[in-house]
MIPAGU-683009 format. One record per residue (C-alpha): x, y, z; residue in one letter. Coordinates in steps of 0.25 Angstrom, whole numbers, padded with zeros to 4 digits, always signed. Example, Ala and Ser with C-alpha at 12.3 -4.5 7.8 and 13.67 -1.06 7.14 Angstrom:
<pts>
+0049-0018+0031A+0055-0004+0029S
</pts>
This chain:
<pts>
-0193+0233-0347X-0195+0218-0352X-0202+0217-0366X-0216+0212-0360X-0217+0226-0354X-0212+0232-0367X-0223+0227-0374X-0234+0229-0363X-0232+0243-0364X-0232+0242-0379X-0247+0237-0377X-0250+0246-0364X-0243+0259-0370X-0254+0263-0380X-0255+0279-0386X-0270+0284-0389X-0264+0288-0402X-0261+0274-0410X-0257+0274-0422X-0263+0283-0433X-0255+0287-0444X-0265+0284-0456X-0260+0279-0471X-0262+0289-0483X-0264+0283-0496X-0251+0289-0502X-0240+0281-0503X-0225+0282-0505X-0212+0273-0504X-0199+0269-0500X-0189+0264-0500X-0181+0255-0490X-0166+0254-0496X-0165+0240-0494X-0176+0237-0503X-0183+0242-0516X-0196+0239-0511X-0204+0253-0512X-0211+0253-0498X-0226+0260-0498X-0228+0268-0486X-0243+0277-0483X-0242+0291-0481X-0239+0297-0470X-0244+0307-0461X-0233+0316-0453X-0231+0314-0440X-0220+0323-0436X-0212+0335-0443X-0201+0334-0452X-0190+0329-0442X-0179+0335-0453X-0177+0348-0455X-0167+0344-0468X-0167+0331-0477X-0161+0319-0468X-0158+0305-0473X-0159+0294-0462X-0154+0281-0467X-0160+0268-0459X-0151+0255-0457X-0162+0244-0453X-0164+0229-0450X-0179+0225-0453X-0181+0220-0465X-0196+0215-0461X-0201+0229-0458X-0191+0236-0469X-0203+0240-0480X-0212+0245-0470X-0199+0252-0464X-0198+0259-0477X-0211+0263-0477X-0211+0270-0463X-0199+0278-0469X-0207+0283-0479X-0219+0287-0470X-0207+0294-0462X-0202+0302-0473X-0216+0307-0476X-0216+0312-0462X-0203+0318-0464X-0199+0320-0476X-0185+0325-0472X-0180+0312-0468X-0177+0303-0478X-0175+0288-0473X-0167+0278-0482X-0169+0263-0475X-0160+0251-0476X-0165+0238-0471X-0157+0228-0467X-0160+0214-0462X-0168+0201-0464X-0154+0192-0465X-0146+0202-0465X-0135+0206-0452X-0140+0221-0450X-0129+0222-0439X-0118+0221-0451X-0126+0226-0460X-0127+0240-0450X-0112+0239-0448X-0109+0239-0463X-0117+0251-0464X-0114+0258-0456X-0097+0253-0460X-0099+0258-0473X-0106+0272-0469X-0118+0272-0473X-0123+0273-0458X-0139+0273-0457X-0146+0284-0448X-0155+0272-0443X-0148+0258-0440X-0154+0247-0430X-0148+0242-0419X-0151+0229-0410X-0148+0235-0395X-0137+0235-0384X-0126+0228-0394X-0128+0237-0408X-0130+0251-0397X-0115+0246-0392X-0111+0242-0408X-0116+0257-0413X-0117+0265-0403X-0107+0276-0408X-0120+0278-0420X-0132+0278-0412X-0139+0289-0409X-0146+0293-0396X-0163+0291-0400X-0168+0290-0385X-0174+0305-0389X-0182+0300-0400X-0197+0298-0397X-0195+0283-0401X-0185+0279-0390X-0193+0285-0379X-0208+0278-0385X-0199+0265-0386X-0204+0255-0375X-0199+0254-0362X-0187+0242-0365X-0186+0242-0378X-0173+0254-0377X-0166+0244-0368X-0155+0238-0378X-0152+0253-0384X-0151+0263-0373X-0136+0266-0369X-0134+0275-0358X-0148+0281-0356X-0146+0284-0373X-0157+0276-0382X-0149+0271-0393X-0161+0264-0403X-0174+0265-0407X-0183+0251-0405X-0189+0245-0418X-0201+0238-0411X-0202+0226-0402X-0202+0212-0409X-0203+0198-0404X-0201+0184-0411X-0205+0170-0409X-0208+0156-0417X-0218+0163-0429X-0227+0153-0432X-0237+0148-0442X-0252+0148-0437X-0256+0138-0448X-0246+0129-0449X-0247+0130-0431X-0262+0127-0434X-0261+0116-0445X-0251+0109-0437X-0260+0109-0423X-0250+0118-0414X-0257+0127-0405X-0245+0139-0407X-0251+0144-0392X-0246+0130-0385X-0231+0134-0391X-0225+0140-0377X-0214+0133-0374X-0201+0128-0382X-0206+0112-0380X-0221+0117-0387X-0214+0122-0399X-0205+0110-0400X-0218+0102-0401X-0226+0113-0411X-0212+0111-0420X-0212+0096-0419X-0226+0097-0423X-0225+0104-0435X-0213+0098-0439X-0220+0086-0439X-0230+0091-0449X-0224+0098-0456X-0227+0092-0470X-0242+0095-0466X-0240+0108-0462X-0233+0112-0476X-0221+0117-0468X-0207+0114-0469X-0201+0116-0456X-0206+0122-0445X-0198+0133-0442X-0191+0142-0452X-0178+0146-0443X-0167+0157-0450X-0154+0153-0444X-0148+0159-0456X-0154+0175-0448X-0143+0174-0438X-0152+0186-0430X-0164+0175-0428X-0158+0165-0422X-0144+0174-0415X-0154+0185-0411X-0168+0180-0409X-0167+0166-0407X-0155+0167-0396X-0163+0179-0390X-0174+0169-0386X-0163+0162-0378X-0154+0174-0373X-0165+0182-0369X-0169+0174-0355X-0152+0173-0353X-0153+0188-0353X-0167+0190-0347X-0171+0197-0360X-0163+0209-0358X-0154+0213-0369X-0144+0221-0360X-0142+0209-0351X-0139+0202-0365X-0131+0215-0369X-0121+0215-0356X-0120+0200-0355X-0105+0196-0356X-0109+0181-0359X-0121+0173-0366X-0125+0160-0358X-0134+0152-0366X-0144+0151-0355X-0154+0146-0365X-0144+0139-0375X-0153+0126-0374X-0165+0132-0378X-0161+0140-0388X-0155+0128-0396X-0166+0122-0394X-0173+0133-0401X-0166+0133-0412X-0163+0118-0413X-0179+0119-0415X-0179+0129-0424X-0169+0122-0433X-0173+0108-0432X-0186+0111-0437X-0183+0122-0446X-0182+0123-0462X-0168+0120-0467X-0159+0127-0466X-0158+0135-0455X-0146+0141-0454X-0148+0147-0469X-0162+0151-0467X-0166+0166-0468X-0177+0175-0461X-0182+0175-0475X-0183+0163-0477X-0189+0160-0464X-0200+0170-0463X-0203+0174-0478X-0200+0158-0486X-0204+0149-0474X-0213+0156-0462X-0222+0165-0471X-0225+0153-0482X-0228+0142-0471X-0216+0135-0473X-0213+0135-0457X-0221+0134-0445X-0213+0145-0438X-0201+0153-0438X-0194+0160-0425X-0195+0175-0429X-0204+0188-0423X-0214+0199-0427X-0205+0206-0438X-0208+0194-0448X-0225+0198-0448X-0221+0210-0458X-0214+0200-0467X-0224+0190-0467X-0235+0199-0470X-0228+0203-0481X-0229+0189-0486X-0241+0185-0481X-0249+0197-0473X-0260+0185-0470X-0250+0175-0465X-0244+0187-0456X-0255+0191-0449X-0263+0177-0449X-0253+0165-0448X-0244+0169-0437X-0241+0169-0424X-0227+0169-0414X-0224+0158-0405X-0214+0160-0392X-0200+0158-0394X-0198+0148-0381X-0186+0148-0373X-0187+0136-0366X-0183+0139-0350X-0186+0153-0352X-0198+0159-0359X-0206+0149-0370X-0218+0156-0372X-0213+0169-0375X-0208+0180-0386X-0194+0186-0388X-0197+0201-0389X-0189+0214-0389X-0182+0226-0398X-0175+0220-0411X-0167+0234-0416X-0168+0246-0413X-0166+0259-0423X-0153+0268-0421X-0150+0280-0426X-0137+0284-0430X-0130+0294-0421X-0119+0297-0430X-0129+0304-0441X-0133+0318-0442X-0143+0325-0431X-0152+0327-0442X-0152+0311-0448X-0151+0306-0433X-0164+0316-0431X-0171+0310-0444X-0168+0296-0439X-0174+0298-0424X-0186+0305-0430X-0188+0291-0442X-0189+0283-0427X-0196+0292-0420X-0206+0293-0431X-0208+0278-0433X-0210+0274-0420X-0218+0286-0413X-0226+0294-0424X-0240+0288-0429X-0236+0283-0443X-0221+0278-0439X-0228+0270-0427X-0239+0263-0439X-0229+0260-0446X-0221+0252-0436X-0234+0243-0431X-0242+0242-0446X-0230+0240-0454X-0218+0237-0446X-0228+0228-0437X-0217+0232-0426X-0221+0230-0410X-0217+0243-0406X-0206+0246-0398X-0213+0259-0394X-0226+0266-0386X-0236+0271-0392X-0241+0259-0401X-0254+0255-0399X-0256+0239-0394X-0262+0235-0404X-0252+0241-0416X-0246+0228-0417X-0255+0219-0428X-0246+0207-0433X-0249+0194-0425X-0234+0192-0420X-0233+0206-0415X-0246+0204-0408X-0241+0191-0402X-0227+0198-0397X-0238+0210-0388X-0245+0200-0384X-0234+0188-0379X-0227+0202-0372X-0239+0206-0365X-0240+0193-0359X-0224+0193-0354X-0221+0181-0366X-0209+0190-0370X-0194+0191-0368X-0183+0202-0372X-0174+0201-0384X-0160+0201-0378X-0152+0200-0392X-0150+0213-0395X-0139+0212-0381X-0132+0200-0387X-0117+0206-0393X-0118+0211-0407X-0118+0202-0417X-0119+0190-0408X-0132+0185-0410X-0132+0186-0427X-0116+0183-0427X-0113+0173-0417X-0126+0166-0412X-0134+0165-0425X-0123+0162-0433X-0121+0151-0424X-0134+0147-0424X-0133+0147-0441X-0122+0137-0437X-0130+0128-0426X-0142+0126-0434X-0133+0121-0447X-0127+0112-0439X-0112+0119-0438X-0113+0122-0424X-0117+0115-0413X-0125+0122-0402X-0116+0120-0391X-0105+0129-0397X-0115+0140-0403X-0117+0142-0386X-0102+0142-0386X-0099+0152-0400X-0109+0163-0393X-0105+0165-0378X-0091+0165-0383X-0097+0178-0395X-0105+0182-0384X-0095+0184-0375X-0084+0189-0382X-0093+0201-0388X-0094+0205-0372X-0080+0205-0368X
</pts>
């Protein structure tokens, strides 16, 4: 089912019962092991019985470093609910290759009971670990769609984390100082202008570049800039882009002249610049007009500035000129695995963590007041989703200004590896454009033979 649909059901699927679970005024913490951040989580009520007859440990292997206090913090209210199960969380991410980081882990034997995989390439890449989760109550309240990209054989491989969408973020103010009505930005030649604008006052303005673009994150530019492109060549489905032999480029032009925007008028440089450095030094303290990510950056910058967040933001379409201009890329960014290789009782106790997030009362507050997720799932009310970019995302879907995230069916380690690296390379000037289209049909292609 094309994504508009998905998230139509998600507004039309609404249960009577919402979303109750209340806050108590005892607190407790956590702990995520990647961080020494204690995490402060209300108490809970339970929801379900024990799921562990025994103590069980289930270790979690995970990519997103956006949502990893709060994360820590729906562990916690999990272990109050079953206080058999004891869940140790490693976050991994934010600049770092979670793909190699995995590998090394798993390499070394320390293999986590929870791991993320992308879709159709990591199922194929781990198949011989994955458990079968197409019994759990979260795979079958998972939107029609969404199960695409991990079911092999009639058998559900992953758990979705939520929907997520991205487009060129924006500043309302600096919009407003600078005269651009950010509703006229439909097509690829409006933007050109809007950046050229702003450009041009940019002393005024108090900026120093327009855009803030992070070459240096191999995934933003290799997986969700090139998705833009790929998407229409593989009429946004990832198992088209999954069996393909060969990647054409249909949308070569374009794209470059996405990123040839993105770079000209971005601050320098770009092929060293970080998502931190993008989001956290530059976007969040008004030093650029706009920077191409989605809705997973609203928890950090309300962390740095809750008023900003909430007040000063908004998402622009990210234009594919010849296809769709005035529309968002949407779709699944990971999904949650369970390692088929533990014992039945940790393989139970991981199921049971999922479950429990996504389908009891407290998991599902959680995942909409502190993960700000789009839920991947029935059962959430329409109006669970409070930052202003989710909002946008259910509302450009409802109107059918969405396409589907095909990245996820590109070969492994193609999009990070090959194309991103290469991009790193074109926008320092090492690589001419020309030869990049060359570099990845040839990488393409030879990971399909």
């Amino acid at each position: 089912m094309k994504l508009r649909k998905i998230f139509v059901l998600l507004l039309a699927l609404i249960m009577i019962t919402g979303i109750f679970a209340g806050c108590g005024s005892n607190s407790s913490t956590t702990k995520d092991t990647s961080s020494n951040t204690p995490v402060q989580t209300p108490a809970s009520t339970k929801v379900q019985e024990t799921t562990a007859a025994k103590p069980v440990t289930v270790d979690i292997f995970q990519f997103k470093v956006e949502f990893k206090d709060a994360f820590g913090a729906a562990v916690e209210a999990f272990h109050k609910d079953n206080p058999n199960i004891t869940i140790n969380v490693q976050t991994v991410g934010g600049g770092e290759d979670y793909g190699a980081a995995l590998k090394a882990k798993f390499n070394a034997g320390e293999e986590p009971a929870i791991f993320n995989i992308g879709g159709p390439s990591d199922v194929e890449t781990w198949q011989a670990k994955l458990a079968d989760v197409s019994e759990t109550n979260a795979a079958k309240q998972a939107l029609d769609g969404t199960l695409q990209g991990v079911t092999v054989n009639g058998k559900i491989y992953g758990i979705p984390y939520n929907v997520e969408g991205y487009g060129l973020i924006f500043n309302k103010k600096i919009f407003e100082k600078a005269g651009i009505d950010p509703a006229s930005i439909t097509t690829f030649d409006a933007l050109t202008n809007a950046v050229k604008t702003i450009d041009s006052k940019k002393k005024d303005l108090g900026i120093q570049a327009v855009f803030a673009f992070p070459c240096k994150e191999t995934w933003v530019t290799g997986l969700h800039l090139s998705n833009a492109f790929f998407s229409p060549e593989f009429d946004g489905d990832v198992m088209k882009a999954y069996n393909s032999k060969t990647v054409d480029f249909k949308y070569g032009d374009a794209m470059k002249a996405m990123i040839d925007l993105q770079n000209k008028y971005s601050v320098q440089p770009t092929a060293s610049m970080d998502y931190s450095t993008q989001v956290e030094k530059l976007f969040s303290t008004g030093k650029v007009a706009m920077i191409q990510q989605g809705n997973w950056v609203f928890p950090t910058l309300t962390g740095i500035d809750a008023d900003f967040a909430q007040n000063n933001i908004g998402m622009l379409p990210y234009p594919v000129k010849g296809f769709k201009e005035d529309s968002y890329p949407l779709g699944v960014p990971m999904y949650w695995a369970v390692n088929g290789t533990k014992s039945p009782e940790v393989q139970q106790a991981a199921k049971a963590f999922l479950d429990w997030l996504y389908t009891s009362d407290n998991g599902k507050k959680i995942v909409v007041e502190q993960f700000k997720f789009i839920p991947a799932y029935k059962g959430y009310s329409n109006d669970s989703v409070s930052d202003p970019l989710g909002k946008q995302l259910l509302s450009a879907a409802n109107a059918g200004k969405t396409f589907g995230w095909v990245f996820n069916g590109y070969p492994n380690g193609w999009g990070m590896d090959k194309l991103g690296a290469d991009v790193q390379l074109y926008v320092g000037g090492k690589l001419d454009w020309n030869k990049l289209i060359e570099n990845e049909k040839k990488a393409w292609a030879d990971a399909r033979k």
